[in-house]
MDTraj code that builds the backbone (N, CA, C; nanometers):
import mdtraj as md
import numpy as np

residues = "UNK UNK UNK UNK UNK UNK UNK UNK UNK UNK UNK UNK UNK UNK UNK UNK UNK UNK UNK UNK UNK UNK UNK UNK UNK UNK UNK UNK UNK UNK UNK UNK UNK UNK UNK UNK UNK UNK UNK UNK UNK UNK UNK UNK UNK UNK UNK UNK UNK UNK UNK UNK UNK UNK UNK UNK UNK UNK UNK UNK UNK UNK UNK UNK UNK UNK UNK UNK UNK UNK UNK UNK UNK UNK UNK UNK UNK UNK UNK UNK UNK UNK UNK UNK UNK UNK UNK UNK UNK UNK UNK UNK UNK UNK UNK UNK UNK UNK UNK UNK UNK UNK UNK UNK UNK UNK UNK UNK UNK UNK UNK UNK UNK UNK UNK UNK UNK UNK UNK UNK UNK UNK UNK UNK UNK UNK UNK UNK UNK UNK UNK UNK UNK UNK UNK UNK UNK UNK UNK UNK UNK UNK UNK UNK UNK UNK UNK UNK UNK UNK UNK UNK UNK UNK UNK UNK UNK UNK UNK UNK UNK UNK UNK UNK UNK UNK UNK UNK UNK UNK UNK UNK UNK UNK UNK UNK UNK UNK UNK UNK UNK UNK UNK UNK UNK UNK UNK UNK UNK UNK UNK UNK UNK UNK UNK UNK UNK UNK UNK".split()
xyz = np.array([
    [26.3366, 19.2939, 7.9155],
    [26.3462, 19.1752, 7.9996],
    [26.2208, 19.1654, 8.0848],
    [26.1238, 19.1326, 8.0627],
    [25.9888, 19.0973, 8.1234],
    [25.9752, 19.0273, 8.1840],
    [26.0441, 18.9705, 8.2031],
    [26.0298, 18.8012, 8.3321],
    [26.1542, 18.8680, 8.4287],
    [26.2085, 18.9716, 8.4069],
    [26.2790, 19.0502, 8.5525],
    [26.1782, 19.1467, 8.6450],
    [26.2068, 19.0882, 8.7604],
    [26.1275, 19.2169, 8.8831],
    [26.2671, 19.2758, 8.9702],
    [26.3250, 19.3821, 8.9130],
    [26.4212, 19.4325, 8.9662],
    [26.3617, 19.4860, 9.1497],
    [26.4786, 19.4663, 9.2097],
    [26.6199, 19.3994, 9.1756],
    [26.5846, 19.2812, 9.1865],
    [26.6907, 19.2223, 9.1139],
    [26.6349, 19.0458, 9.1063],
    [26.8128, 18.9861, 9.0479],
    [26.9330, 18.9476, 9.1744],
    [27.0198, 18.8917, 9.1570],
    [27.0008, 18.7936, 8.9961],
    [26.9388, 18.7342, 8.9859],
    [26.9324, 18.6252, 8.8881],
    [26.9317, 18.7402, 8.7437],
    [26.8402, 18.7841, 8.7324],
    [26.8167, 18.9471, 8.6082],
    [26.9685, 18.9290, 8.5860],
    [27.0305, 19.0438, 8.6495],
    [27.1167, 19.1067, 8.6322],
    [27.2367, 19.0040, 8.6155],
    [27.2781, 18.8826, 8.6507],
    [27.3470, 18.7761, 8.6180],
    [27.3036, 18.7324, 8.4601],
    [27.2209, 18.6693, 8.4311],
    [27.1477, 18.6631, 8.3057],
    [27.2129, 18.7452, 8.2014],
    [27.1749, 18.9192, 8.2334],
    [27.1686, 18.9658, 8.1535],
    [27.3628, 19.0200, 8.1093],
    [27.4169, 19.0062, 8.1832],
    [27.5622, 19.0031, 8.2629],
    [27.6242, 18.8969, 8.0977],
    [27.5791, 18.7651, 8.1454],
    [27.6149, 18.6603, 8.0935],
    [27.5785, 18.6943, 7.9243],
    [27.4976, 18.6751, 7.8831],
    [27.4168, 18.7000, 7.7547],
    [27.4996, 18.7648, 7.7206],
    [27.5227, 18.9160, 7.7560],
    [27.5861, 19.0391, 7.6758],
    [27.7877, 18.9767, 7.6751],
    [27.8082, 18.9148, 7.7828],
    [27.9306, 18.9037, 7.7708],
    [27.9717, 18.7740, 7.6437],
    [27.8568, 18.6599, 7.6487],
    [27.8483, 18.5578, 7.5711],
    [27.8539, 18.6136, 7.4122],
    [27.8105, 18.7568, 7.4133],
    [27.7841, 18.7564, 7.2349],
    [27.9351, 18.8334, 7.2076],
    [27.9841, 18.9169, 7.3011],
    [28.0920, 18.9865, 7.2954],
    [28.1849, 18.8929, 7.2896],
    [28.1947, 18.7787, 7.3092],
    [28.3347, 18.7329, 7.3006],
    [28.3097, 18.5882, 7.1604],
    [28.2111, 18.6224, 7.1280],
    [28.2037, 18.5472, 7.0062],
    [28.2827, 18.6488, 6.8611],
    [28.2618, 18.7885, 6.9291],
    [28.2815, 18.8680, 6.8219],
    [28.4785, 18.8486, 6.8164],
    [28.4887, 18.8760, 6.9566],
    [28.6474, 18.8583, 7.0053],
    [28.7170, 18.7532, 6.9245],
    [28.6432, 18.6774, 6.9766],
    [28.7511, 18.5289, 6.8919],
    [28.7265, 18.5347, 6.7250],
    [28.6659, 18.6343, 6.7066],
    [28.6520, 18.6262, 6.5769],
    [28.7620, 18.6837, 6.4852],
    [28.7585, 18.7865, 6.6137],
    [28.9179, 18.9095, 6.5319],
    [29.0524, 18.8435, 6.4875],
    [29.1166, 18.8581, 6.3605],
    [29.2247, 18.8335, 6.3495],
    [29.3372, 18.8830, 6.3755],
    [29.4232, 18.8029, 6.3999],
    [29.5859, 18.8605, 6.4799],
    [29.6079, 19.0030, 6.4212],
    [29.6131, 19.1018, 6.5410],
    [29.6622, 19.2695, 6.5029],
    [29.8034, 19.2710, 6.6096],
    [29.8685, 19.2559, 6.5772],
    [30.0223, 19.2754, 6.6881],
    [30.0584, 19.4747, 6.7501],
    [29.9667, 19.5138, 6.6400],
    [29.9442, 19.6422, 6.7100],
    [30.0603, 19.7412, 6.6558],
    [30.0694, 19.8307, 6.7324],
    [30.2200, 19.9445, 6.6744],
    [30.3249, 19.9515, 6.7808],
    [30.3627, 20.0630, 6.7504],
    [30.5120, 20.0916, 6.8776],
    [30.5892, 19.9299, 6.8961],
    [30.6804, 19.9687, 6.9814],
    [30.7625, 19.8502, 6.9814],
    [30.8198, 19.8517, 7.1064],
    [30.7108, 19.8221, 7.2215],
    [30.7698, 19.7775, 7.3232],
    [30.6678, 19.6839, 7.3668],
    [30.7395, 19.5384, 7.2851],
    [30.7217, 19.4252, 7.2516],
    [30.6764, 19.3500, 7.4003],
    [30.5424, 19.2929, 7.4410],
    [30.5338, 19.1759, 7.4878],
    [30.4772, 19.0638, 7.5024],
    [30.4858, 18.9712, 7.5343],
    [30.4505, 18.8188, 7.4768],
    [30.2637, 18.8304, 7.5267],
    [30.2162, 18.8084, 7.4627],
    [30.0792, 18.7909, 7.4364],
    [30.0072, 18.6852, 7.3733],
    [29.8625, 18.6199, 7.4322],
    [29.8172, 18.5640, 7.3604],
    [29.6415, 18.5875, 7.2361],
    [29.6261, 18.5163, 7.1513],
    [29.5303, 18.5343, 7.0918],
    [29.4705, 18.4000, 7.0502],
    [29.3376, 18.3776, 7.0203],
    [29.2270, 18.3080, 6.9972],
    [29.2406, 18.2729, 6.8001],
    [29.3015, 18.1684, 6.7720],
    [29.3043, 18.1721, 6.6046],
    [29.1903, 18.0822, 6.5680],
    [29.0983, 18.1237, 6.5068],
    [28.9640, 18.0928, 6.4572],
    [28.9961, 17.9605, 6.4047],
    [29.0631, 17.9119, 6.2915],
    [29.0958, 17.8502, 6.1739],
    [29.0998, 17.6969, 6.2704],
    [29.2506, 17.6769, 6.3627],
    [29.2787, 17.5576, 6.4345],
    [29.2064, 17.6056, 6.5629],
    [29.1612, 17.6634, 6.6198],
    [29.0739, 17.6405, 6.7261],
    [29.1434, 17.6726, 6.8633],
    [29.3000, 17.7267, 6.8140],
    [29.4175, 17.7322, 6.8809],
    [29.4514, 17.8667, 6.9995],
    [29.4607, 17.8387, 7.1004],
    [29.5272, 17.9702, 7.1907],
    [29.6978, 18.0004, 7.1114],
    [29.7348, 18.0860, 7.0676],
    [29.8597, 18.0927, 6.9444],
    [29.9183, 18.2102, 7.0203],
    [30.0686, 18.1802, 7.0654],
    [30.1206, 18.3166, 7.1077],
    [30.1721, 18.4307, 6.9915],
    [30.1674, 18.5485, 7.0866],
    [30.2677, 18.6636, 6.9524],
    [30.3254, 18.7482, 7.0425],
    [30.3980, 18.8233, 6.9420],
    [30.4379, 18.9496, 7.0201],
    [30.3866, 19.1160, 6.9600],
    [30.3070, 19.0646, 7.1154],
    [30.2477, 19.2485, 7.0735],
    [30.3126, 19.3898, 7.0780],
    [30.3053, 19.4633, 6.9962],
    [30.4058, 19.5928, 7.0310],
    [30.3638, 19.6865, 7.1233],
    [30.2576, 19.6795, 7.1759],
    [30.2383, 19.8009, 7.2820],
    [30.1298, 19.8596, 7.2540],
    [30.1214, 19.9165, 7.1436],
    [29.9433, 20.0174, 7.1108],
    [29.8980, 19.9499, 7.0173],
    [29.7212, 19.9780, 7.0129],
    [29.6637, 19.9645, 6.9535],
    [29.5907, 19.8304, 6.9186],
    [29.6225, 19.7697, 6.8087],
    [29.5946, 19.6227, 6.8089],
    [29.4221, 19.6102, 6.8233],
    [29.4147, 19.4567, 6.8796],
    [29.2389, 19.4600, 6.9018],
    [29.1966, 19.3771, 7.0185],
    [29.1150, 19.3573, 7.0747],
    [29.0195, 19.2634, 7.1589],
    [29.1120, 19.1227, 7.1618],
    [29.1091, 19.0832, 7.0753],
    [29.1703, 18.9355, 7.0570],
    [29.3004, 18.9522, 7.1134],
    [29.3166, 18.9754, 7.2391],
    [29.4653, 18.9587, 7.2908],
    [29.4919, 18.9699, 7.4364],
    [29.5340, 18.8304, 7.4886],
    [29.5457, 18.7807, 7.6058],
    [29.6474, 18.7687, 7.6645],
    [29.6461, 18.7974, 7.7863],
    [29.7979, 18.8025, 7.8934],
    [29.8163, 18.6500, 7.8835],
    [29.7714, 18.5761, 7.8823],
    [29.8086, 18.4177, 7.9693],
    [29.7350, 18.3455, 7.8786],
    [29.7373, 18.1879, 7.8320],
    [29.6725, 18.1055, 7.7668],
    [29.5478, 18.0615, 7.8358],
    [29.5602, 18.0580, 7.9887],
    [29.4520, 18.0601, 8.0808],
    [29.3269, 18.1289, 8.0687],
    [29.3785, 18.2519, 8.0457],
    [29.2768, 18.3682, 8.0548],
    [29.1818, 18.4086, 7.9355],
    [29.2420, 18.3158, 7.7993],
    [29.1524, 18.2895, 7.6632],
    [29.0884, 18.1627, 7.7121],
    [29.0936, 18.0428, 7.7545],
    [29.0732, 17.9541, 7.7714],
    [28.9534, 17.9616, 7.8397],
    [28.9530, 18.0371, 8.0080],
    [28.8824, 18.0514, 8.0882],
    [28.7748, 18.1333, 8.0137],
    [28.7615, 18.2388, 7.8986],
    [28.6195, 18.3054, 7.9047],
    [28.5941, 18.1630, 7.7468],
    [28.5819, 18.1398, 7.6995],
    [28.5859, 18.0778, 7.5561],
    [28.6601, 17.9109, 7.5651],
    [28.6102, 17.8094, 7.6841],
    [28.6529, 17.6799, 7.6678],
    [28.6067, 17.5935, 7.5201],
    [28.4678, 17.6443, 7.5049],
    [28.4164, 17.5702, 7.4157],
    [28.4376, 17.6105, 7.2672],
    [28.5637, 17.6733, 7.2498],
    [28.5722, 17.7602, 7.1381],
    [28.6265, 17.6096, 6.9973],
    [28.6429, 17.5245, 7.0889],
    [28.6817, 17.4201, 6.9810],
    [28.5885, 17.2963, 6.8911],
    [28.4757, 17.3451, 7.0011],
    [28.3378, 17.2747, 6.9411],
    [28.3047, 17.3764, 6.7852],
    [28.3482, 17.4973, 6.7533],
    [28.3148, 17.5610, 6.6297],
    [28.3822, 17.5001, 6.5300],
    [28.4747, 17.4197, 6.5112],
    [28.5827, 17.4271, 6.4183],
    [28.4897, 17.2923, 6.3380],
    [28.5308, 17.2773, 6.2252],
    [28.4802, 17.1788, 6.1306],
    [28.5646, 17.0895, 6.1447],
    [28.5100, 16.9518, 6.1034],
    [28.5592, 16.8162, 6.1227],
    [28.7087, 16.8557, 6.0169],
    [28.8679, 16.8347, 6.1070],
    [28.9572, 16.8104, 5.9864],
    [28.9751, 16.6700, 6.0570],
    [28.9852, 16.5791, 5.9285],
    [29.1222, 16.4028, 5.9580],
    [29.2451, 16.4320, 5.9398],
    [29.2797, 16.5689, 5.9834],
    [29.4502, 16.5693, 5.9771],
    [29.5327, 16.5130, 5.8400],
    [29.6648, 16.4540, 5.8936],
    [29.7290, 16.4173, 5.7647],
    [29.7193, 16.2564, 5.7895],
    [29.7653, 16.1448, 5.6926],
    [29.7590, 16.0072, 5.6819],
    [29.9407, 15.9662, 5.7116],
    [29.9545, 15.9639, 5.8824],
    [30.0063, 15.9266, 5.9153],
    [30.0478, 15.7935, 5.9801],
    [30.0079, 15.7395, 5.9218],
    [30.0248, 15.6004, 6.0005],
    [29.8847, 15.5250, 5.9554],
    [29.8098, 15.4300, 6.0731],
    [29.6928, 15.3829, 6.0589],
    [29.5782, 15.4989, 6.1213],
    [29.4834, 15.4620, 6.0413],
    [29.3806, 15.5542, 6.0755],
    [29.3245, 15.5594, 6.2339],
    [29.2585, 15.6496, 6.3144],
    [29.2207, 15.6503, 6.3979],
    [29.0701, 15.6516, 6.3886],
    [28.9672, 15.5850, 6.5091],
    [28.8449, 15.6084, 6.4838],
    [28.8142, 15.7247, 6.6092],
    [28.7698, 15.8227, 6.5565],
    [28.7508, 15.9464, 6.6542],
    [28.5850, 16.0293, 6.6373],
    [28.5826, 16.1345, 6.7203],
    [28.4625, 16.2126, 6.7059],
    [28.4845, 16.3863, 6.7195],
    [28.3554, 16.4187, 6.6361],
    [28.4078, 16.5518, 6.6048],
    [28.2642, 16.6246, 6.6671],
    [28.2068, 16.7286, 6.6906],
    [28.1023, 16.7843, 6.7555],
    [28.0603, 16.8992, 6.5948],
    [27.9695, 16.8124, 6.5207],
    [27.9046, 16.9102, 6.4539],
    [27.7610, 17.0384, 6.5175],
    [27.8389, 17.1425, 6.4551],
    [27.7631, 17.2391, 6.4596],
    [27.6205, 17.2671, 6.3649],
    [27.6251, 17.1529, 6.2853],
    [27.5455, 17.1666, 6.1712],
    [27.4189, 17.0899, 6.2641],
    [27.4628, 16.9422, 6.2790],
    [27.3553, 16.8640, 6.3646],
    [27.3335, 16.8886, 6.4912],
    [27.4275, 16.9183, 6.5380],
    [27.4463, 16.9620, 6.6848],
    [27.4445, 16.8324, 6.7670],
    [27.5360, 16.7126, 6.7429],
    [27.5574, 16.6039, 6.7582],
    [27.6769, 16.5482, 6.7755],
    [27.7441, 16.4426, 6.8076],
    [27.8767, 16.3775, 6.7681],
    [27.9132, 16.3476, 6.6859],
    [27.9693, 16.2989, 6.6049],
    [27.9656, 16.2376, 6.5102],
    [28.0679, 16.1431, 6.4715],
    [28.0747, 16.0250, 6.3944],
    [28.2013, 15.9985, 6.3686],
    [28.2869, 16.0054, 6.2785],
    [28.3806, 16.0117, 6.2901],
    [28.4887, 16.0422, 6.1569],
    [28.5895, 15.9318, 6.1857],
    [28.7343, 15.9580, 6.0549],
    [28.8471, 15.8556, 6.0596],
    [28.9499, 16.0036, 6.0590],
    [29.0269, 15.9673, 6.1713],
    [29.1699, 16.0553, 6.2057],
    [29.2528, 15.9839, 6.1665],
    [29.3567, 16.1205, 6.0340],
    [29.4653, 16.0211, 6.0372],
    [29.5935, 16.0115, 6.1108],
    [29.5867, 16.0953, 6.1768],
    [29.6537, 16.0352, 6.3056],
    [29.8266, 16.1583, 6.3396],
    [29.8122, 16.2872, 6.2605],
    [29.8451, 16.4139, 6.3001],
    [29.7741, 16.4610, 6.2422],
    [29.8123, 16.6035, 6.3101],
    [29.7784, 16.7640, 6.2162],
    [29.6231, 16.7602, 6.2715],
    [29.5148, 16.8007, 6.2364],
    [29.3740, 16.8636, 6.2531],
    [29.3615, 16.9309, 6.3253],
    [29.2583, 16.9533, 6.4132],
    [29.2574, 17.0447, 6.4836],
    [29.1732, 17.0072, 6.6523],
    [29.1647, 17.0742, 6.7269],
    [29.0902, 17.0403, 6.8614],
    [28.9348, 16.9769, 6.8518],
    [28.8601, 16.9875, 6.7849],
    [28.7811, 16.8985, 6.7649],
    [28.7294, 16.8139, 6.7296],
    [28.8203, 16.6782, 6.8561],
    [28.8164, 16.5743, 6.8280],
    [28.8307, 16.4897, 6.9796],
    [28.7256, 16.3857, 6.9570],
    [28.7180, 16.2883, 7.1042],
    [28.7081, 16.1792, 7.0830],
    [28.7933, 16.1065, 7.1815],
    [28.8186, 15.9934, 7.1843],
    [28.6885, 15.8810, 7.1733],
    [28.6109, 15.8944, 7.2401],
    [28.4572, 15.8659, 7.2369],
    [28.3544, 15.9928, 7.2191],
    [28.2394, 15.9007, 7.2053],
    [28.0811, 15.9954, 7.1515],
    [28.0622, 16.0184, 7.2599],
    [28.1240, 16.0058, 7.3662],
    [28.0451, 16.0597, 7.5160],
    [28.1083, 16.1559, 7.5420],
    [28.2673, 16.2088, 7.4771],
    [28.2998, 16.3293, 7.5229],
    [28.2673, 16.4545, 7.4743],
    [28.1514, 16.4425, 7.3558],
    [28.1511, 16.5986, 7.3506],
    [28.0846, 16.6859, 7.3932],
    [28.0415, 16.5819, 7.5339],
    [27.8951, 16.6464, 7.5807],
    [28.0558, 16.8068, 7.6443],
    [28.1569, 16.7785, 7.6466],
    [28.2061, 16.8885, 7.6970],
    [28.1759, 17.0227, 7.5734],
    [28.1117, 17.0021, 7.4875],
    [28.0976, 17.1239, 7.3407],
    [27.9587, 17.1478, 7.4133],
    [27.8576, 17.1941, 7.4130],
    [27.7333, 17.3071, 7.3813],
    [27.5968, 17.1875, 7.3927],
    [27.6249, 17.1025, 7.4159],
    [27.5592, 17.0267, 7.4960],
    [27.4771, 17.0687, 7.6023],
    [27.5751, 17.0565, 7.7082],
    [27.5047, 17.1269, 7.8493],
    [27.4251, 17.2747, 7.8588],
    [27.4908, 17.3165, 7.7312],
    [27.4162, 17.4815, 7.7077],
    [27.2899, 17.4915, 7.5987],
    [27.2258, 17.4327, 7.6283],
    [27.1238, 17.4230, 7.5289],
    [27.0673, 17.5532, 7.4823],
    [27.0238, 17.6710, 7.5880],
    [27.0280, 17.7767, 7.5504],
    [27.0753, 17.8882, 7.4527],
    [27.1761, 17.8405, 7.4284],
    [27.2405, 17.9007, 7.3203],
    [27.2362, 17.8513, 7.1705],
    [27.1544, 17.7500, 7.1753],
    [27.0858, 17.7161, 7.0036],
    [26.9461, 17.7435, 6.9828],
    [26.9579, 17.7670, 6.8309],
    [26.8482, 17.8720, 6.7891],
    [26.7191, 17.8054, 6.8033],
    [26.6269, 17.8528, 6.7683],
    [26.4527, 17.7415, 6.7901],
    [26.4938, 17.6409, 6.6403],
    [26.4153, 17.5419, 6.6548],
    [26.4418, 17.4533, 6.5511],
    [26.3330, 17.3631, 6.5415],
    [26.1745, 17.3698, 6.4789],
    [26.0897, 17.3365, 6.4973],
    [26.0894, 17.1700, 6.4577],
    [26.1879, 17.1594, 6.3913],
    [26.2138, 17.0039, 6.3961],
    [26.0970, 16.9482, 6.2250],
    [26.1204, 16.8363, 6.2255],
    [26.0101, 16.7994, 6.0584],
    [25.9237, 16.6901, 6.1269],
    [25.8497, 16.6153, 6.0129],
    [25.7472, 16.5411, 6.0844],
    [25.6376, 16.6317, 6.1029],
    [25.5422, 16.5852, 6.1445],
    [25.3830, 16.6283, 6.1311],
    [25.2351, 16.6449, 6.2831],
    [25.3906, 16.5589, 6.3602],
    [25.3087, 16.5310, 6.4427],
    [25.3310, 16.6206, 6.5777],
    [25.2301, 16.7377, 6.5443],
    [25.3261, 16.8380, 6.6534],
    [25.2292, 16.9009, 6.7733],
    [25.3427, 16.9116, 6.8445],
    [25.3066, 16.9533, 7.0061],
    [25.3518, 17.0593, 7.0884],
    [25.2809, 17.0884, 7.1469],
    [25.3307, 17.2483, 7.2911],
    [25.4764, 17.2165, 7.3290],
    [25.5659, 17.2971, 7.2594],
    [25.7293, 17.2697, 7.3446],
    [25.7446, 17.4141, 7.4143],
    [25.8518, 17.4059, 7.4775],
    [25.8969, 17.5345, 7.5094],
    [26.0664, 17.5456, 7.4464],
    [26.1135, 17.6827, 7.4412],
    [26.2804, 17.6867, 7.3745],
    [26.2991, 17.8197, 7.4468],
    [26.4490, 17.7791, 7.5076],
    [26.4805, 17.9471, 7.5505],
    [26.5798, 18.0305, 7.4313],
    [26.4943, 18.1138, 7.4480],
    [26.5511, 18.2788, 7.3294],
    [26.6259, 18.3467, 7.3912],
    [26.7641, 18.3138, 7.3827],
    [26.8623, 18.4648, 7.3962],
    [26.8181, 18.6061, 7.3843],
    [26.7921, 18.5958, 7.3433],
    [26.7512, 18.7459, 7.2654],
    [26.6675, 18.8217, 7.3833],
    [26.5472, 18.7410, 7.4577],
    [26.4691, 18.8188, 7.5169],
    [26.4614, 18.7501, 7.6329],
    [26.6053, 18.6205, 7.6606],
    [26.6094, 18.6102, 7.7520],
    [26.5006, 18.5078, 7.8736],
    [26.4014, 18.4487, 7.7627],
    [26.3044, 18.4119, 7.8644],
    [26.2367, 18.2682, 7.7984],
    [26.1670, 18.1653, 7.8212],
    [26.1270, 18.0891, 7.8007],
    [26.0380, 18.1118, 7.6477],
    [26.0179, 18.0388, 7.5629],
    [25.9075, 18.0733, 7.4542],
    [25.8398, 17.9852, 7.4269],
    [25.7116, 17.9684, 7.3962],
    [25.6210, 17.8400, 7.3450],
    [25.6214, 17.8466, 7.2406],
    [25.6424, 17.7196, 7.1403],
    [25.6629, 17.6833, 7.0009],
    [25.6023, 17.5209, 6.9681],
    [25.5443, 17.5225, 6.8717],
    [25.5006, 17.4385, 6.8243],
    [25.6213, 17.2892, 6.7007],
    [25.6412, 17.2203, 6.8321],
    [25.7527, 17.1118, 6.7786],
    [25.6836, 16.9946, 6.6939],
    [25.7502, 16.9480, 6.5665],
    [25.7243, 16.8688, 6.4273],
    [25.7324, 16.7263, 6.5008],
    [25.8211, 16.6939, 6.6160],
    [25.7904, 16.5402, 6.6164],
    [25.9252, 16.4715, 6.5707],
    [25.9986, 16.5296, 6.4800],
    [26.1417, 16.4587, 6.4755],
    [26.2442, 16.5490, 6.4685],
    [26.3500, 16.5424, 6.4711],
    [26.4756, 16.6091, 6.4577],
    [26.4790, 16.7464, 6.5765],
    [26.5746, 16.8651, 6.5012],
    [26.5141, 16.9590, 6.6147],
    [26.6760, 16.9762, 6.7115],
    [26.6750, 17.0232, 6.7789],
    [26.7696, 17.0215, 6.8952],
    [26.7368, 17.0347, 7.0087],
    [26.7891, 17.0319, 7.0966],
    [26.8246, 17.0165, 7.2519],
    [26.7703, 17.1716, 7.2962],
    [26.7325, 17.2596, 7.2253],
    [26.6609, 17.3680, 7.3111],
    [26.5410, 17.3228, 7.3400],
    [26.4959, 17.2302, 7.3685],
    [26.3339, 17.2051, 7.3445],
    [26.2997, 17.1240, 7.4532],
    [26.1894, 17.2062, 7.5626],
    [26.1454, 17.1231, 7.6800],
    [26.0258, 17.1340, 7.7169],
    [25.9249, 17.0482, 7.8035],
    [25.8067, 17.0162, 7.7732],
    [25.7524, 17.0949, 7.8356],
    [25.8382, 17.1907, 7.9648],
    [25.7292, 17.2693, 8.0119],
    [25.8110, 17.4131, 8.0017],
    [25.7665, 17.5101, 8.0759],
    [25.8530, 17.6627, 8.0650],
    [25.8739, 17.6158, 8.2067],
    [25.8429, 17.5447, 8.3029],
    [25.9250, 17.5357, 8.3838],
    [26.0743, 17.4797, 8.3871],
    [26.0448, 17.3453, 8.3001],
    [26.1802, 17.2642, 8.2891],
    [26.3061, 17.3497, 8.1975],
    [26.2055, 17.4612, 8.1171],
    [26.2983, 17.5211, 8.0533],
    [26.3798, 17.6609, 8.1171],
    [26.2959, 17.7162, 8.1839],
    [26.3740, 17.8128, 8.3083],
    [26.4342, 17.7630, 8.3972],
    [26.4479, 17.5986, 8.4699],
    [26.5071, 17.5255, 8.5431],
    [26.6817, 17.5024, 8.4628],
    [26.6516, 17.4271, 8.3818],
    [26.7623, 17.4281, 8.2768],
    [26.8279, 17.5321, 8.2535],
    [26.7936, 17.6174, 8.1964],
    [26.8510, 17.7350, 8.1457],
    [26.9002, 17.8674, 8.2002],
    [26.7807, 17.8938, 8.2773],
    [26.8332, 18.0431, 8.3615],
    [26.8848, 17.9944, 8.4855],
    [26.8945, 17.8787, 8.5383],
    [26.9911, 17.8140, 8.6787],
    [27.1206, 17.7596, 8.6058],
    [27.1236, 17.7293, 8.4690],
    [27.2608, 17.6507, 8.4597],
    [27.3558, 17.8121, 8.4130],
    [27.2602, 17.9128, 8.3348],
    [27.3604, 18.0489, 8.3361],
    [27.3787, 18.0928, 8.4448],
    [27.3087, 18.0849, 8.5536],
    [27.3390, 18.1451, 8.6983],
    [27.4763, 18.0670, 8.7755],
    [27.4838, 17.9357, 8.7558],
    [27.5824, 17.8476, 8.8528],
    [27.7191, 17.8475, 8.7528],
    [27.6839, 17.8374, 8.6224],
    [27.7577, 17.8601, 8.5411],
    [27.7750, 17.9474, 8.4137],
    [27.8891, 17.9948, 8.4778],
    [27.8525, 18.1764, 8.3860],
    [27.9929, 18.1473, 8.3012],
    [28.0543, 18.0946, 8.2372],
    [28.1738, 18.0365, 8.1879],
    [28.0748, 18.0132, 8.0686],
    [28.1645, 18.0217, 7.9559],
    [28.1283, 17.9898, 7.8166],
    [28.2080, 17.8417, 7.7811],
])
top = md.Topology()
chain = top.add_chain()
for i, resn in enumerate(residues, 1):
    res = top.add_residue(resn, chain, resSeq=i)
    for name in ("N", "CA", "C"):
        top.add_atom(name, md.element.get_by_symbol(name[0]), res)
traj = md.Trajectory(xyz[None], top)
């Protein structure tokens, strides 16, 4: 971490955040273990597939990571866990709905047709709501030099090392890690993980 001068409150928040951010990607990844013994109690877990906080009953030992006292307490580290899920249109219940889904591919809104049950949490009523998905966290998408020809001094912040990077941007496409100075990009990034340390 080279851009830390210990002690340095902000460092150690940063680095706090980062390590807890990759750990609970792994978490929600785990599938339902209800564990052994049998002194059964109500528990919750993170189901990858629907995007779902899903109760069970845990037996007491063992088991894994993926398992939460309260629906709150999955919710609270992992809100944005529903921006991962792929566009479903549910089943064709009725008339179609016009809705939006937050691709991970474009890293955009997008629109789709809901048919109106069944799918899953990622889905908004308008293109303006998904700024609640990975939007505001720009930090957490990878460099993406973008296409086009016509290219210029950007900056992108790197997880990895934690610090601003200069990269040479194509001029079209690209994502939202990308800002014109290393100031605007340490402004953005290492103040919005500091005020907001919530995933």
């Amino acid at each position: 971490w080279p851009f830390c001068r210990l002690p340095d409150l902000h460092c150690v928040l940063l680095k706090t955040f980062i390590s807890i951010f990759f750990l609970l990607i792994d978490v929600c990844q785990l599938k339902l273990d209800a564990g052994t013994c049998s002194n059964f109690s109500m528990k919750w877990f993170f189901e990858v597939r629907s995007g779902e906080c899903v109760q069970f009953w845990y037996g007491g030992c063992d088991g894994n990571s993926n398992r939460f006292n309260t629906q709150e307490d999955l919710y609270c580290l992992f809100p944005t866990a529903r921006c991962f899920l792929e566009k479903d249109s549910g089943g064709a219940c009725g008339s179609y709905m016009s809705r939006w889904y937050y691709s991970q591919q474009t890293k955009k809104c997008m629109h789709f047709w809901y048919g109106g049950c069944g799918g899953n949490e990622n889905r908004f009523l308008t293109e303006d709501e998904h700024i609640y998905c990975s939007c505001h966290r720009p930090f957490f998408l990878k460099l993406d030099a973008g296409s086009c020809s016509n290219f210029s001094v950007k900056w992108y912040f790197n997880v990895r090392s934690g610090g601003c990077v200069q990269f040479w941007y194509g001029g079209c496409d690209g994502n939202s890690n990308r800002f014109d100075t290393q100031e605007d990009c340490e402004i953005r990034c290492l103040r919005a993980k500091k005020v907001s340390p919530n995933i």
